[in-house]
C-alpha beads as a LAMMPS data file, in Angstrom:
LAMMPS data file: protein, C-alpha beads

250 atoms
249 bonds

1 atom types
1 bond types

-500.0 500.0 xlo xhi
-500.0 500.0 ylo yhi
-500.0 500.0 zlo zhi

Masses

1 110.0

Atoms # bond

1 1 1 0.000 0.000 0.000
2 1 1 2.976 2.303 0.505
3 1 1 3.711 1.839 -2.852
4 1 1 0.493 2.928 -4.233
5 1 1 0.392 6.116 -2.148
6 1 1 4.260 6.659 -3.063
7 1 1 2.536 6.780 -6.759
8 1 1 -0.222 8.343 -5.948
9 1 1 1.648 11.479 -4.324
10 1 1 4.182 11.357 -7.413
11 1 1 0.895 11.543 -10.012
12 1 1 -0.305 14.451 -7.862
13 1 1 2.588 16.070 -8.163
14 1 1 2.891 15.915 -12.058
15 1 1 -1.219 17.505 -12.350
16 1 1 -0.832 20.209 -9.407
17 1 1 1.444 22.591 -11.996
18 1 1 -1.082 22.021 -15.016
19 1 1 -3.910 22.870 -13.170
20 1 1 -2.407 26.027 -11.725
21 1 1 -1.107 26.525 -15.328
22 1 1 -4.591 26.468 -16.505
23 1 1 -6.009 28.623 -13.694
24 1 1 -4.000 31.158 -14.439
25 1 1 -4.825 31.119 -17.954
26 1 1 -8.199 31.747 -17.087
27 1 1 -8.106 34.569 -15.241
28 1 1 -6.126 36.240 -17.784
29 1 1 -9.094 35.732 -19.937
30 1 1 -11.081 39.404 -20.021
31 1 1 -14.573 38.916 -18.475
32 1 1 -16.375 39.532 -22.071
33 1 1 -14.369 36.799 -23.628
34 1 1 -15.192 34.208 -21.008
35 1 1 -19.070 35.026 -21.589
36 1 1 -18.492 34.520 -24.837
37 1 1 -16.962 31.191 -25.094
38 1 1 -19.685 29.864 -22.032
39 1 1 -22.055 31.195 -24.351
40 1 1 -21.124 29.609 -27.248
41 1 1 -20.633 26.347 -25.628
42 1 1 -23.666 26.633 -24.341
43 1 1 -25.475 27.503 -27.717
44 1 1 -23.671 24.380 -29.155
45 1 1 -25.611 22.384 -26.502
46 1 1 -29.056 23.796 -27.456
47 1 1 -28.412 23.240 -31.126
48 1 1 -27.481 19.647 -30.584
49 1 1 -31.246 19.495 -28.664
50 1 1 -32.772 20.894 -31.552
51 1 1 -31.239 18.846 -33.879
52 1 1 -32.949 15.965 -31.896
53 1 1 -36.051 17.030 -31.832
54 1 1 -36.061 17.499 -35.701
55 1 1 -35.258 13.940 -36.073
56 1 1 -38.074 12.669 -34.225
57 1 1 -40.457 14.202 -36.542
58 1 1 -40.946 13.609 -40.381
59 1 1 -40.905 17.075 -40.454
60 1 1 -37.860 19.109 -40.390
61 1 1 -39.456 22.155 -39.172
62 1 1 -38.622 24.436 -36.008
63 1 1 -40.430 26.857 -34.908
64 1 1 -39.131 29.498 -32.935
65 1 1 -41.557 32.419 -31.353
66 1 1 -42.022 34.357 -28.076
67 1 1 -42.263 38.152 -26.911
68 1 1 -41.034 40.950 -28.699
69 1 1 -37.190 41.448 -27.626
70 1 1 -36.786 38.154 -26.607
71 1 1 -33.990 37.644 -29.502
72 1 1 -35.344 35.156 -32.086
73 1 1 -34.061 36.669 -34.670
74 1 1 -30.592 36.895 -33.128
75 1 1 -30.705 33.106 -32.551
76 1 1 -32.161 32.475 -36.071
77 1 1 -29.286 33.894 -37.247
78 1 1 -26.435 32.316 -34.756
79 1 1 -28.035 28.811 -36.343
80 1 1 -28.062 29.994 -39.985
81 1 1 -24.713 31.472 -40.615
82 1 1 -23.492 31.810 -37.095
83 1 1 -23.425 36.150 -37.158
84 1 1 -25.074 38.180 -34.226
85 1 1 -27.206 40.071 -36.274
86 1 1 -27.158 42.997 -33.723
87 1 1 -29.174 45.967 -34.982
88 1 1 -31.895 44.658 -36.144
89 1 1 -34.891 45.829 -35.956
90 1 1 -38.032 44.154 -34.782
91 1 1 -39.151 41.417 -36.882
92 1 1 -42.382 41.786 -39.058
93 1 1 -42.735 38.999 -41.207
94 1 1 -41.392 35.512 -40.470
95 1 1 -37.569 34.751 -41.016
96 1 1 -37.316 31.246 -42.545
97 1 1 -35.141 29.507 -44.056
98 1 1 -34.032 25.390 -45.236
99 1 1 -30.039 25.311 -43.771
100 1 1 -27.458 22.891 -42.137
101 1 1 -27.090 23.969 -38.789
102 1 1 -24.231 26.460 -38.284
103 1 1 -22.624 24.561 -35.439
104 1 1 -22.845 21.450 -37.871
105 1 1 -21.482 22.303 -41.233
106 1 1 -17.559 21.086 -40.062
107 1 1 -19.232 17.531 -39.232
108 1 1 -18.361 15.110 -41.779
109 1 1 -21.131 13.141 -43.666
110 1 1 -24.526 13.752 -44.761
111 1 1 -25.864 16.163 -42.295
112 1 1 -29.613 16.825 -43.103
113 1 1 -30.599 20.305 -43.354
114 1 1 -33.258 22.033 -40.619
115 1 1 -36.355 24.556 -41.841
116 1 1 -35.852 27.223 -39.377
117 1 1 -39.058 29.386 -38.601
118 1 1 -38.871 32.523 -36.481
119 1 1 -42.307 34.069 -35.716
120 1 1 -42.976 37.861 -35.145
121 1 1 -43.099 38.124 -31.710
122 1 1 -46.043 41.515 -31.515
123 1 1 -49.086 40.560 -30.177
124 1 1 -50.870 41.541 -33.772
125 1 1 -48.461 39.146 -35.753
126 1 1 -48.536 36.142 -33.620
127 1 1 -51.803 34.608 -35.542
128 1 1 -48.732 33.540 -38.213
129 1 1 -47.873 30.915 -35.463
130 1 1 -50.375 29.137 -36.405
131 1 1 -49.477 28.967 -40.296
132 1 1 -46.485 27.183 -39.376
133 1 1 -47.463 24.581 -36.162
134 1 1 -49.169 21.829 -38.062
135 1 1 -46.056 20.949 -39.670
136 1 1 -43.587 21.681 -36.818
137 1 1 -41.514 18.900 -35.591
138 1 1 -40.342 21.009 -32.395
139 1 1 -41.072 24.282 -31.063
140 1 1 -38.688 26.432 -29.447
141 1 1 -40.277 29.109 -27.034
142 1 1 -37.560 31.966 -26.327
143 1 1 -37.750 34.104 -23.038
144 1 1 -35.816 37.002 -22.399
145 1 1 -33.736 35.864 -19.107
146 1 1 -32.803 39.268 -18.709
147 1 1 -35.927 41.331 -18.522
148 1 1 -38.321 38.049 -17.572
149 1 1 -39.845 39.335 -14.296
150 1 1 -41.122 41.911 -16.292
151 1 1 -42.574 40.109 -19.010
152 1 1 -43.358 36.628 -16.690
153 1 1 -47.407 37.233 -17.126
154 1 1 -47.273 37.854 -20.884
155 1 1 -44.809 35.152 -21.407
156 1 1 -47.292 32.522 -19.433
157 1 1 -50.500 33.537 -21.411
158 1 1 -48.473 33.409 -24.750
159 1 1 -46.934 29.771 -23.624
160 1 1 -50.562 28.575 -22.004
161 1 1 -52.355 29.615 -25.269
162 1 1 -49.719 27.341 -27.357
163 1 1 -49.677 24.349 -24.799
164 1 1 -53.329 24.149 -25.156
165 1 1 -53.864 24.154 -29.019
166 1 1 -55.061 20.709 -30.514
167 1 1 -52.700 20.967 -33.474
168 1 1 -49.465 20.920 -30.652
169 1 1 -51.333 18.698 -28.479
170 1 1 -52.293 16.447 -31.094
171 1 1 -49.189 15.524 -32.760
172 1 1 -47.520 15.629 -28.915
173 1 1 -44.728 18.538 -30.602
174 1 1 -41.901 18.676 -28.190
175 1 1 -41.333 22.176 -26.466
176 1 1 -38.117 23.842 -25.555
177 1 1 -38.130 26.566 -22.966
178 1 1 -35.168 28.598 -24.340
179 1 1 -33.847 31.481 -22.084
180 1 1 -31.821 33.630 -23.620
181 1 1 -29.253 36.419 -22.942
182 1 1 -28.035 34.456 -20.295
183 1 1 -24.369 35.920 -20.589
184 1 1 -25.223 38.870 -19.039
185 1 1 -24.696 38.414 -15.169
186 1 1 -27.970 39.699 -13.694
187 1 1 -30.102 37.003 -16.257
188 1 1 -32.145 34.748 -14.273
189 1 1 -31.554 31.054 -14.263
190 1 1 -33.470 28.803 -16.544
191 1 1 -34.911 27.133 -12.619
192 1 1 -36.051 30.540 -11.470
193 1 1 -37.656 30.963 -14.719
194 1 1 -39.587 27.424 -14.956
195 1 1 -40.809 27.766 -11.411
196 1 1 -42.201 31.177 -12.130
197 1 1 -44.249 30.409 -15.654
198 1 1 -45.508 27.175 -13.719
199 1 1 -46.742 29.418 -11.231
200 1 1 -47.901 32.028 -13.695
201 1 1 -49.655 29.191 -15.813
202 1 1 -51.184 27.278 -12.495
203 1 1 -53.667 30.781 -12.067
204 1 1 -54.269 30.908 -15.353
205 1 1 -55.446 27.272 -15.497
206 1 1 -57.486 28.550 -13.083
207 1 1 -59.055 31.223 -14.405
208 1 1 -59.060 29.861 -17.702
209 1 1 -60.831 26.839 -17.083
210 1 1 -63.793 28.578 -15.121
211 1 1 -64.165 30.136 -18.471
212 1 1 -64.048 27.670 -20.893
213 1 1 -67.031 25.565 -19.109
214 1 1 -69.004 27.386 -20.442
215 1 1 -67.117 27.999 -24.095
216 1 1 -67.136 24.311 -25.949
217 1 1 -64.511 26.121 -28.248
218 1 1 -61.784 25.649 -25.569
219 1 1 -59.179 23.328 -26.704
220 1 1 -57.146 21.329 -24.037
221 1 1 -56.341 22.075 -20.506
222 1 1 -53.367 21.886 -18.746
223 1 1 -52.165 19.888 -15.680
224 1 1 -53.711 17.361 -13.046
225 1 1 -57.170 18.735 -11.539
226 1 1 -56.435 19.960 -7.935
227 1 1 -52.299 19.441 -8.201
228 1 1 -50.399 22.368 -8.643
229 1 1 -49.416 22.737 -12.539
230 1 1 -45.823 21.636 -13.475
231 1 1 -44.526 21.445 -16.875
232 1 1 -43.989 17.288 -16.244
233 1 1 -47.978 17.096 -16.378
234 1 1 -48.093 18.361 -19.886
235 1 1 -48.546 15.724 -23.061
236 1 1 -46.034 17.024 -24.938
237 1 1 -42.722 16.869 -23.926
238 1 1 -41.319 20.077 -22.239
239 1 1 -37.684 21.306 -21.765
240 1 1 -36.210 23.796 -20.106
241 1 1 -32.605 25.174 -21.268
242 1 1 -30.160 28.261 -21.586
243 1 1 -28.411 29.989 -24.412
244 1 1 -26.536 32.943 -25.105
245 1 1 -27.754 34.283 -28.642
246 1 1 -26.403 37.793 -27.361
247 1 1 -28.821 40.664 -26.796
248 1 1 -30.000 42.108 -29.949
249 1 1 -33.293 43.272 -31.244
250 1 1 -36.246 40.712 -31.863

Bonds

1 1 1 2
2 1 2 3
3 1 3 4
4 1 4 5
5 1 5 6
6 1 6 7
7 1 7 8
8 1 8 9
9 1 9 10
10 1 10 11
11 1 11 12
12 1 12 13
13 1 13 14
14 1 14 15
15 1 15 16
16 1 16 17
17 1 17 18
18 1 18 19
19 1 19 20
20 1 20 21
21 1 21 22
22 1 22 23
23 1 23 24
24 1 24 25
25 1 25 26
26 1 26 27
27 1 27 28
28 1 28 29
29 1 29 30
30 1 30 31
31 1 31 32
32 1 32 33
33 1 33 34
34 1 34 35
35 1 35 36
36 1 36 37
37 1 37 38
38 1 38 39
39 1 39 40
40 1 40 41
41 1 41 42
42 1 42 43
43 1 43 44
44 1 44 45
45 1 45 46
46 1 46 47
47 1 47 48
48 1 48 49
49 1 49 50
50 1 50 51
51 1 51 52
52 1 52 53
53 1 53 54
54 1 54 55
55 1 55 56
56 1 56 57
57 1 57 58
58 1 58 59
59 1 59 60
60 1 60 61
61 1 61 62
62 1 62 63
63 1 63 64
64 1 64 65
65 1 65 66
66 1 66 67
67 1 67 68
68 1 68 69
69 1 69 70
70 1 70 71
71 1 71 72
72 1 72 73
73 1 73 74
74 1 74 75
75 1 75 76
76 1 76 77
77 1 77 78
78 1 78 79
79 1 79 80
80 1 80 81
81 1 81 82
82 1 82 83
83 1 83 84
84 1 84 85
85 1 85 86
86 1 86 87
87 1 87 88
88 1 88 89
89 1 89 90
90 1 90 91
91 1 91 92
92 1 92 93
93 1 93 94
94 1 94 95
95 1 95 96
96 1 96 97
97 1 97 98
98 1 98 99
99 1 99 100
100 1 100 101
101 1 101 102
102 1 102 103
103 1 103 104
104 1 104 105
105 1 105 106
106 1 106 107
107 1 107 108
108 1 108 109
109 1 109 110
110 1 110 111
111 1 111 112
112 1 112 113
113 1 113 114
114 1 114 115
115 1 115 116
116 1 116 117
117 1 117 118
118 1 118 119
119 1 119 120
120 1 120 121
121 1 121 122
122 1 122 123
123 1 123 124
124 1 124 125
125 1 125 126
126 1 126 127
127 1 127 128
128 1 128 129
129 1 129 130
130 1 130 131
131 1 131 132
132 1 132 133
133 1 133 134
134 1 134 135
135 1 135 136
136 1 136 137
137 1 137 138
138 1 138 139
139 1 139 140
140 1 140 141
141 1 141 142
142 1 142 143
143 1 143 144
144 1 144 145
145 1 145 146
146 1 146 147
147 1 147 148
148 1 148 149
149 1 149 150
150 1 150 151
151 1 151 152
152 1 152 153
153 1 153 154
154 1 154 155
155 1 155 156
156 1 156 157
157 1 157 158
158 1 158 159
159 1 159 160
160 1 160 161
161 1 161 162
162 1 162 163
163 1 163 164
164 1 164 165
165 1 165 166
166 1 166 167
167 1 167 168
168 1 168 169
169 1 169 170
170 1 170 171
171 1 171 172
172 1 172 173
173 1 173 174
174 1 174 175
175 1 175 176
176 1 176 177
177 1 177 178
178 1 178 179
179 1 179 180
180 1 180 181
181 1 181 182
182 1 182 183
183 1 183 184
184 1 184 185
185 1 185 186
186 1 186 187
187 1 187 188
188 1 188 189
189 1 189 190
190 1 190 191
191 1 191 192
192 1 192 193
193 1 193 194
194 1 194 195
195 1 195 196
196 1 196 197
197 1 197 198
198 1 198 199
199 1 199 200
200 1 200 201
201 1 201 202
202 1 202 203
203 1 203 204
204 1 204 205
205 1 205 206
206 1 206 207
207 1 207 208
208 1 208 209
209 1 209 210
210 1 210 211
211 1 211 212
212 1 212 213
213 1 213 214
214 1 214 215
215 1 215 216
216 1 216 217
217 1 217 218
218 1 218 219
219 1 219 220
220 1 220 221
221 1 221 222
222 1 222 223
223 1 223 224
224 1 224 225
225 1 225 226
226 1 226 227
227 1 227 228
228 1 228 229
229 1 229 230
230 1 230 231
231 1 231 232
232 1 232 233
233 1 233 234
234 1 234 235
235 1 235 236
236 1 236 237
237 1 237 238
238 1 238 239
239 1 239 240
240 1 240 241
241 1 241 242
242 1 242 243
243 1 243 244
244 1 244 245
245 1 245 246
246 1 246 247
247 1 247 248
248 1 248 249
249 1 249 250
């Protein structure tokens, strides 16, 4: 057993320098350029989920929507051709378009291309959502992690209303909970923000289905009757993630 710890100390010895080596390195790093590379890392991550979720459909389709200023548009573009887009202005009509994924076109092989959809985020052009959901294979909600406590109600009711509709029930279209801007240091964690739209969409079920006993237009409803609501009750699959698309204009 001496042996092994004789060994053991030696081995220790040899990583001690290359970690501190490495530490250092790090904190040479400016604070901007660290965001950045967390935030691309973690982009990388979210475009592998996508990717998935496209494959489980027949459909290639993804459809990303959400508030105004949430940064769609940004992300379209950081999965198109990989650019910021910064200084756009807010979105009007749909940006879509039939591409390998950025983060994918080093890969060798055949890597099957992905019809991107980002959806107008103003209350008067959401109805285009629903030109594009019957032939979604995934739908990727983005919240602004930045500026969410001030946009947490509108965010619910725009989520609720899209959890509910037949043609995403129906076809059980995987959702992805994307919160964005999350390189900036004050963003609020994807947990925060999935505990607070649960709680947010838990009183609207409420409300909501008072109302539609008497409407027979009502859809679906949401959740397990007297359980508080939780995303885990819904029939589509539901995911909460982070990303870092960089703040820019919806």
């Amino acid at each position: 057993m001496d042996g092994v710890e004789q060994w053991r100390a030696k081995i220790q010895e040899l990583i001690d320098p290359v970690q501190q080596q490495i530490l250092e390195q790090i904190e040479k790093i400016p604070d901007t350029q660290l965001y950045t590379a967390i935030g691309i890392i973690i982009l990388t991550l979210i475009l592998s989920l996508i990717v998935r979720l496209s494959r489980r459909k027949k459909s290639n389709t993804i459809v990303l929507f959400g508030l105004s200023g949430s940064g769609k548009t940004v992300l379209f573009y950081r999965l198109k051709d990989g650019s910021s887009h910064l200084g756009t202005v807010t979105s009007m009509e749909p940006n879509e378009g039939t591409f390998v994924l950025h983060s994918e076109t080093d890969k060798k092989g055949k890597i099957k291309p992905v019809h991107i959809v980002d959806v107008p985020g103003h209350s008067r052009l959401r109805p285009k959502l629903d030109d594009y959901l019957p032939q979604s294979a995934g739908l990727v909600f983005v919240v602004d992690a930045l500026e969410f406590l001030s946009t947490c109600r509108l965010a619910s009711e725009y989520l609720y209303d899209i959890l509910t509709k037949a043609t995403v029930v129906k076809k059980v279209v995987p959702v992805l909970i994307l919160c964005n801007k999350t390189e900036k240091v004050t963003a609020h964690s994807k947990e925060f923000i999935r505990r607070q739209l649960e709680k947010e969409i838990d009183k609207l079920r409420a409300s909501r289905t008072a109302i539609s006993d008497a409407d027979i237009s009502s859809e679906y409803t949401l959740g397990v009757p007297g359980q508080p609501f939780a995303f885990s009750q819904c029939t589509n699959k539901v995911t909460v993630a982070e990303a870092s698309g960089f703040t820019g204009a919806d």
